[in-house]
N, C-alpha and C positions, 0 to 999 in steps of 0.2 A: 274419199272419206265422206261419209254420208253423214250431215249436220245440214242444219239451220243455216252457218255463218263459212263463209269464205275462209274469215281470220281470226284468231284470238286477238283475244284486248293485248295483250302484252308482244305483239309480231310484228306491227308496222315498224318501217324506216321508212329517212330519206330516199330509198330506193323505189319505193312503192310510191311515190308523188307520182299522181296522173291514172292512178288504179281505181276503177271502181269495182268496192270491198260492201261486205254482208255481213253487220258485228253483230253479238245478242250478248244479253250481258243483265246488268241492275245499275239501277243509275244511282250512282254515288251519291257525286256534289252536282249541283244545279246552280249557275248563276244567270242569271235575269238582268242583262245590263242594257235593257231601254231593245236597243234596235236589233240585239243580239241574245241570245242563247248559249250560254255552255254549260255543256254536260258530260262530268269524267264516268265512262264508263265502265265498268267495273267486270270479270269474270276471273277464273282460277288463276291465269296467264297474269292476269296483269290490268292496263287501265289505259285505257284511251281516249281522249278528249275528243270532241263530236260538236260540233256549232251547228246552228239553226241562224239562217239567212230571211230573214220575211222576202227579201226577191226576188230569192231561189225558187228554182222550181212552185213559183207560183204561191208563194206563201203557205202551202198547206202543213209543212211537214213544222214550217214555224208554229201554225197557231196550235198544235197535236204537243210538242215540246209545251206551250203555256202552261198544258194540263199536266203535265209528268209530276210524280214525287217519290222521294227517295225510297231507292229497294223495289221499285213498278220493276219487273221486267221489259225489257222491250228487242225490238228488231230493227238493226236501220240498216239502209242502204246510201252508200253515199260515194264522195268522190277524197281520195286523201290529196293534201297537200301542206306544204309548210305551214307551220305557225306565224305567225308575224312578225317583224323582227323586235328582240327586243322580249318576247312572250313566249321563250325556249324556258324548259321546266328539265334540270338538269338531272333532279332528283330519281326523272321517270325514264325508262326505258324508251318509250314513245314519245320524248320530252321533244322531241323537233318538229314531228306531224302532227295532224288534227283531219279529220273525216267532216267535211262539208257533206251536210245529210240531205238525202232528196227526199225519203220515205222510210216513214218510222211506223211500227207494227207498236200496238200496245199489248203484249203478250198477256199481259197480269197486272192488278194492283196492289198495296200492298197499306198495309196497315203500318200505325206507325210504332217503328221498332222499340223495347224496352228500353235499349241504349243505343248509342250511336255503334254503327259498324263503321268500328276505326278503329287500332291499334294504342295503344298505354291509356286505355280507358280506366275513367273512376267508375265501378260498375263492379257490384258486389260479384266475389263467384257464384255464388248460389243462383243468383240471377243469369246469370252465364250460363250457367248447367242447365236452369230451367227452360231457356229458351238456347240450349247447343246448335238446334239447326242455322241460328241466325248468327252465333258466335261461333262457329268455322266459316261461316262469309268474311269472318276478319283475316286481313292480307298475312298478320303472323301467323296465326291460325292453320291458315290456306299453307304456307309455306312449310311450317311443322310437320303435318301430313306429306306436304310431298319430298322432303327428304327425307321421312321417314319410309317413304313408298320406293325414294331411289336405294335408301342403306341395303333396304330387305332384298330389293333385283341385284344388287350387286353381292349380297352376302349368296344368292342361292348361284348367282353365276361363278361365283369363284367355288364354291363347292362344289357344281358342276364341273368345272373344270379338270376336280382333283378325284374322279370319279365316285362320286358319294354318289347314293342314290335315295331320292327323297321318297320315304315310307311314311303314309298314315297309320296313326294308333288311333283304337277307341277313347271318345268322350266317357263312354259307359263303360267302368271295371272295378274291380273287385276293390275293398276299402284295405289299405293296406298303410300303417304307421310309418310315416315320411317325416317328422316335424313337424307337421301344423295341423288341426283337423277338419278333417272331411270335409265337402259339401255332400251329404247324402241325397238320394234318387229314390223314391221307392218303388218296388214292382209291383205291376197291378194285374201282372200273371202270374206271380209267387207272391201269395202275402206275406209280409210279416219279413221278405228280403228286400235288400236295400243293394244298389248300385252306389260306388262312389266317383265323382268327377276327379280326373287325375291332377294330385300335386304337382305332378311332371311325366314325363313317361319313363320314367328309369325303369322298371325292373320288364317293361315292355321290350325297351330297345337292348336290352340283356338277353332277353327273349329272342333278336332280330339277331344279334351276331351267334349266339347255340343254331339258329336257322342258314348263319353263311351268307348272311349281307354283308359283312366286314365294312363295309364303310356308308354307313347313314344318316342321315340329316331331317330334321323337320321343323317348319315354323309350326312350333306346338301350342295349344291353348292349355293355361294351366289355373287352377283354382285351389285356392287354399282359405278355406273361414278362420282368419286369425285378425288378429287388430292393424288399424291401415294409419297411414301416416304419409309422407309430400311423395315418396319413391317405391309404395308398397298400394297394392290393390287387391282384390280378394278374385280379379281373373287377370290374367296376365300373361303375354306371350314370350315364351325363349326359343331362339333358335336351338333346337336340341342337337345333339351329335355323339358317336359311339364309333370306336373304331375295333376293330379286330387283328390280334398276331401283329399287334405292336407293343413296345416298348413308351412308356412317360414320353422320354424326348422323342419318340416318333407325333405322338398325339402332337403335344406342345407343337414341334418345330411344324407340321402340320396348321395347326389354329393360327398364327405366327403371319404363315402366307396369306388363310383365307382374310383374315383380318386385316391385314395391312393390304390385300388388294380392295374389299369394301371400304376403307376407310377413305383409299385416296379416292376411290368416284365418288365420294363425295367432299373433296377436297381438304384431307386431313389427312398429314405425313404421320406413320407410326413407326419409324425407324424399328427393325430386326436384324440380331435378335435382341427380345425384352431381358431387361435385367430379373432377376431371380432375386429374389428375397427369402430367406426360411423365416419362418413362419415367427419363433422366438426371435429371433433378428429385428423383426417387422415390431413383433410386441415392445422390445427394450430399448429400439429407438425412438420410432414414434407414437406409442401407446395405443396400439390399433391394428389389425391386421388386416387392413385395406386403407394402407397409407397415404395419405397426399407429401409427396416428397415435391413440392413445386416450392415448400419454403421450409427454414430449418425449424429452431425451436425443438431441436431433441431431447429427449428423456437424456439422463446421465447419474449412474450409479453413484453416489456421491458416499455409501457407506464407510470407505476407508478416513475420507475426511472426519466423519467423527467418532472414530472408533473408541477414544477415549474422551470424551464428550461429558462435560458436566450437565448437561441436559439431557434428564433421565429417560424422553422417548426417543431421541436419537441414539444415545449411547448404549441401551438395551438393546435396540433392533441391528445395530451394525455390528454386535457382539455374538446373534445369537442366529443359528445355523437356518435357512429359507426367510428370516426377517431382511429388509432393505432399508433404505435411506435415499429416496429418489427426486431428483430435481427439474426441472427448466426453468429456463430464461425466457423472461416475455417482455423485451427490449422494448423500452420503451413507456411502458406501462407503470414502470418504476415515478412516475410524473404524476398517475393520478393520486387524487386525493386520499386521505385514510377513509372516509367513509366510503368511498368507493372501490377501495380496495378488500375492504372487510366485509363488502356484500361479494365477494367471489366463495367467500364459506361456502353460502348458500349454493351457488354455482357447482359447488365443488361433490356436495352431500350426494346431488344428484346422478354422482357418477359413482358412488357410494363411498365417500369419504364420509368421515366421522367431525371433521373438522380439516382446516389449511394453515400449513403452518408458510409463513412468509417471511421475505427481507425484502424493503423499497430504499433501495438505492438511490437517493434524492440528487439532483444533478445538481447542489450546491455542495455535494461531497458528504451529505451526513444521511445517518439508517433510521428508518423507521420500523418498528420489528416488535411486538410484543416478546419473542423471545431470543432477542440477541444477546440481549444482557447475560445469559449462559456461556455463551462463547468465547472460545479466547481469542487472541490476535491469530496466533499461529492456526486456528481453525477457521478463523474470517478471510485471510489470505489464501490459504490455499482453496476455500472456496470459488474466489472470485477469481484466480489461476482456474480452477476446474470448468466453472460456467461463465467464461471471458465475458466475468462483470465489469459493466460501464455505468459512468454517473447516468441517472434514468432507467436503471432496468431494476425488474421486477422478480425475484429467482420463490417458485412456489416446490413445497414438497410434501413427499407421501411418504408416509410408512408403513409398513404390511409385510405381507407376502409378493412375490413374486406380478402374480397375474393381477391382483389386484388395484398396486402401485401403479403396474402398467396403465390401465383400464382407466385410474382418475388421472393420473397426468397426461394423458394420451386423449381423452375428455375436454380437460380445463387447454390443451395446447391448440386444439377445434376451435375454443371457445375466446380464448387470448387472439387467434389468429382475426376471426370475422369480428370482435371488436374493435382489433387495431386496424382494420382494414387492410391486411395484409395482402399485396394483390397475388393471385395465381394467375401466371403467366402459360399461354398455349391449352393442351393437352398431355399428360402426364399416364404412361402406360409403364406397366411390370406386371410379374408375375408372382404372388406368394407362395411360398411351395411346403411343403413337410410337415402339412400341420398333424397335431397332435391324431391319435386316433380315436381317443375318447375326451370327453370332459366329466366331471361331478355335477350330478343335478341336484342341488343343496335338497331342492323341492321334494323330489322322492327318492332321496337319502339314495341313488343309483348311479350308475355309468351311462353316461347317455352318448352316443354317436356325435361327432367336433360333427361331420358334412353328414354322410347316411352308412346304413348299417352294414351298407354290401363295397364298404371300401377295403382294399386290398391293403393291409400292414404293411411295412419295411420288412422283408425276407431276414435281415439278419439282425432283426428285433424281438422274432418272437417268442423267445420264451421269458420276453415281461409279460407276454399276457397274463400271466399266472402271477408274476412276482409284483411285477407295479404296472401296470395296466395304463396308466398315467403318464407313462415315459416314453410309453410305445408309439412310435411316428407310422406314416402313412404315403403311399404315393399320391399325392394330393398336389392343386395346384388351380389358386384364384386368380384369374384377369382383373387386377383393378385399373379401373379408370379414374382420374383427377380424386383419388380421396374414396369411390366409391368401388362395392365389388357389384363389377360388371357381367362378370360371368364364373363359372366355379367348375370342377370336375376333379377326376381321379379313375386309375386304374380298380379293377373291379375283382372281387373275389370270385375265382376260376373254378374251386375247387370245393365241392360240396363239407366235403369231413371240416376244413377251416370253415366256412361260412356257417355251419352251427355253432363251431366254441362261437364262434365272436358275436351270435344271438343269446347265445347263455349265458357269455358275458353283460350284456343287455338284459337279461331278466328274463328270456324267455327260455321257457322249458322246452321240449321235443315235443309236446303232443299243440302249444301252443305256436312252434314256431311254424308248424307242418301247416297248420289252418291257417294263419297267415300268410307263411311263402310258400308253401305245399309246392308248389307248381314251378319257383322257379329252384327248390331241393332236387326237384326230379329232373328239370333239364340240364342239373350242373354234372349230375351224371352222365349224362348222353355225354359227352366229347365238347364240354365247353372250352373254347378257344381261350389265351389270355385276352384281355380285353379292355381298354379303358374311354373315357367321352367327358363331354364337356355340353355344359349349356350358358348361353350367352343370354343375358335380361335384354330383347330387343326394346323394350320401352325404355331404360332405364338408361341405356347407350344413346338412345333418340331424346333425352333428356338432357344428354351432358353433349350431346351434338350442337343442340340448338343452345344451348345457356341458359336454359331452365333452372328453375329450383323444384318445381313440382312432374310427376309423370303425367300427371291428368292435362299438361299442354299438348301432349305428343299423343294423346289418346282420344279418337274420334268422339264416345259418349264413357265417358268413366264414373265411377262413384264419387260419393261426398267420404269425409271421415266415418259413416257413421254406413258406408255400405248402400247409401242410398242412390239411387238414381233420379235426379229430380225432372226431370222429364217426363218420363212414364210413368212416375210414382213407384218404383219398383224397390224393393220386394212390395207384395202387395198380398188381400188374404185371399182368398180360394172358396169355389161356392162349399157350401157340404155335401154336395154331389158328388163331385172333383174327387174329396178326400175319402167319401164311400167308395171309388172306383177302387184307392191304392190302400183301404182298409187300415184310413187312419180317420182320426177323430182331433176335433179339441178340447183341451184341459176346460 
């Protein structure tokens, strides 16, 4: 191996006492104790302590250490052996040796860093971002990256294994409505046309199995300009995947092995097969459809309870056909104060409640409740039979419709959880499956696509297209991880004559849907195979690998909220040369 050093910082043992070793590195910590020298070492590996002898080797390499300061690069050569006794560092990998240095190169100097490179630093992110070269020298940092460098060789090895074959798609392709919009491109050898950077490569790798790849894979680069938040970026990579002349549970039981062999090289068991969730299942238990089942706090239909109800918004809504009456328990909580109870309102609006109605079961046995006073004994009892209420708990509820009820109590049960500190324990895998095939987009009064527009219906659903289009399911089917969806897919529409109703059903007409998918209308006719795929958030898995809360830990130079690069200062403007070449101008 042709380098610089013999050894990484992080390689010695006990074994290697009596070896003369070649480290290069940056020097951490420097202490200066009179007659001695030490200095931990530092590179990707790990850290190794290094002492300077003034009677070594003739003092030289001693007085050259004097000069050193933190982040210099340097080169030593030296002799390893024990520690002293008594001055074993347990913490460290190399925690028994130490590198008696003969001769030390000063590679570089180094100016002194914004923050300390060290680990649970006070140190704004911004500041972090600005200077990322120096904040991936931090040991988490360093670590982030390299298991995220091992998840990716074991996700492509196990794909390998199961014959996939990994295909690049174009960066540059056609602008084609996915969900989010564009990053446009413009050509400066067609004016006035524009390239778009791809959402993902879906109607690509739809493309690849009409071609007779049957089984493909890619670490894709993916872009989407839409609004960014702790687990979302405006580029971002998923392992992409598509399979051919299979069946749902062929895919599934397929992604099943790859994943559970990636998981364990990096040591995390995913027991298979994953449990299955349908998708309304997921919504009416946990208010979410990318549940964290690691702790309870379930939704529960609570309508029968007040079916006759002298409290005129529960007793309406449990009467009256798609109205609800929906509850949880947030054990515990029932403790805190009233003011602190009735700032959950606010909490609650944010999930689109209009208001919360509540009961705080006070653990000296009495209720606190603005509107209990409505209820009778025999509807207070059976409550607390329904939501096995205990002195100290908390029982909140929503009224609506269906999806909505879900949506705040499945919200506020998030929200009750990380207040109470409720711990999740391990890694938490399933699979949600069935979801709907369309949703309402209140926005423009239409039907918009639950995942995307080219998912295959349930066979012996379709003729709600026509009648309730709302009711119609889908071979679909999300990997969620601890709470989050980790990756998502579904079987794909095979058959030209359906893949237009169900753009017409979307709004688009024939002359609009041809300009749009033109290209992949015409290969459904060639002899498109059945076909389905899946893509996994490789960031967003490397997120919940490491215990993050944000994906910009796991991501070598990422944006800020606002899209920005602060590094580069990117985006940035452009000469008006530049924008003469692509025959565009500024407002």
């Amino acid at each position: 191996m042709h380098s610089m050093h013999t050894h990484d910082c992080g390689q010695l043992r006990v074994s290697d006492i009596g070896a003369t070793v070649t480290l290069t590195g940056w020097v951490w910590r420097r202490r200066d104790h009179g007659g001695l020298i030490f200095i931990d070492l530092r590179d990707r590996a790990g850290v190794t302590q290094i002492s300077f002898d003034p009677d070594h080797s003739g003092g030289l390499a001693f007085h050259q250490a004097e000069k050193v300061r933190s982040e210099w690069p340097i080169k030593v050569v030296g002799t390893v052996r024990s520690r002293p006794e008594g001055m074993n560092n347990p913490k460290l990998q190399t925690g028994d040796i130490e590198v008696l240095v003969s001769e030390i190169v000063v590679l570089n100097t180094s100016k002194t860093p914004p923050f300390p490179i060290e680990d649970r630093i006070d140190s704004s992110e911004d500041v972090r971002l600005r200077y990322r070269y120096l904040d991936l020298r931090r040991p988490h940092m360093m670590s982030n990256l390299q298991l995220r460098s091992d998840f990716t060789f074991a996700l492509r090895q196990a794909l390998h294994s199961q014959a996939f074959m990994e295909v690049e798609t174009p960066a540059l392709f056609k602008s084609t409505p996915e969900g989010a919009r564009d990053f446009l491109v413009p050509s400066r050898v067609q004016p006035g046309h524009f390239y778009a950077l791809p959402q993902s490569p879906q109607l690509l790798k739809q493309m690849l199995m009409v071609g007779g790849i049957e089984r493909y894979y890619q670490v894709a680069k993916c872009f989407r300009d839409e609004d960014l938040r702790a687990d979302r970026q405006p580029e971002f990579t998923q392992v992409d995947i598509e399979m051919s002349f299979v069946s749902e549970d062929d895919v599934m039981s397929s992604l099943e092995e790859v994943l559970s062999s990636a998981f364990a090289q990096v040591g995390v068991d995913m027991p298979t097969p994953l449990r299955r969730i349908s998708y309304w299942d997921a919504m009416d238990t946990y208010g979410v459809d990318k549940p964290d089942t690691r702790f309870g706090m379930t939704l529960h239909d609570v309508s029968d309870v007040f079916a006759h109800s002298q409290f005129k918004l529960f007793g309406s809504a449990a009467t009256t056909e798609g109205q609800y009456v929906k509850a949880i328990n947030a054990k515990g909580a029932g403790k805190w104060p009233r003011a602190q109870i009735d700032k959950l309102a606010d909490v609650a609006a944010g999930f689109g409640a209009k208001g919360l109605a509540y009961i705080a079961f006070r653990e000296d046995g009495s209720v606190t409740s603005p509107i209990v006073k409505f209820f009778s004994d025999e509807e207070m009892a059976n409550l607390r039979t329904t939501m096995d209420v205990e002195p100290g708990d908390l029982v909140m509820f929503a009224v609506g419709n269906r999806l909505d009820t879900d949506v705040i109590l499945g919200g506020m049960r998030t929200h009750m959880a990380n207040a109470l500190d409720i711990k999740r324990e391990g890694h938490d895998f399933l699979w949600v499956v069935n979801f709907p095939l369309f949703h309402w987009d209140e926005d423009r009064k239409a039907y918009a696509a639950e995942h995307q527009p080219f998912t295959q219906p349930l066979e012996d659903q379709i003729e709600l297209l026509d009648s309730d289009p709302l009711a119609l399911g889908s071979h679909t089917y999300d990997f969620v991880m601890d709470g989050y969806e980790a990756g998502g897919g579904g079987m794909r529409i095979h058959d030209a004559a359906l893949q237009m109703r169900i753009l017409e059903k979307l709004g688009f007409d024939e002359q609009s849907a041809c300009e749009q998918f033109g290209f992949l209308m015409e290969a459904l006719e060639f002899g498109a195979p059945p076909m389905g795929g899946f893509a996994l958030g490789l960031d967003r898995v490397c997120m919940l690998l490491t215990g993050s809360d944000s994906i910009r830990d796991v991501m070598a130079f990422p944006k800020t909220s606002s899209g920005s690069d602060l590094m580069s200062a990117a985006p940035s403007e452009v000469s008006t040369k530049q924008l003469k070449e692509v025959s565009l101008r500024t407002l």
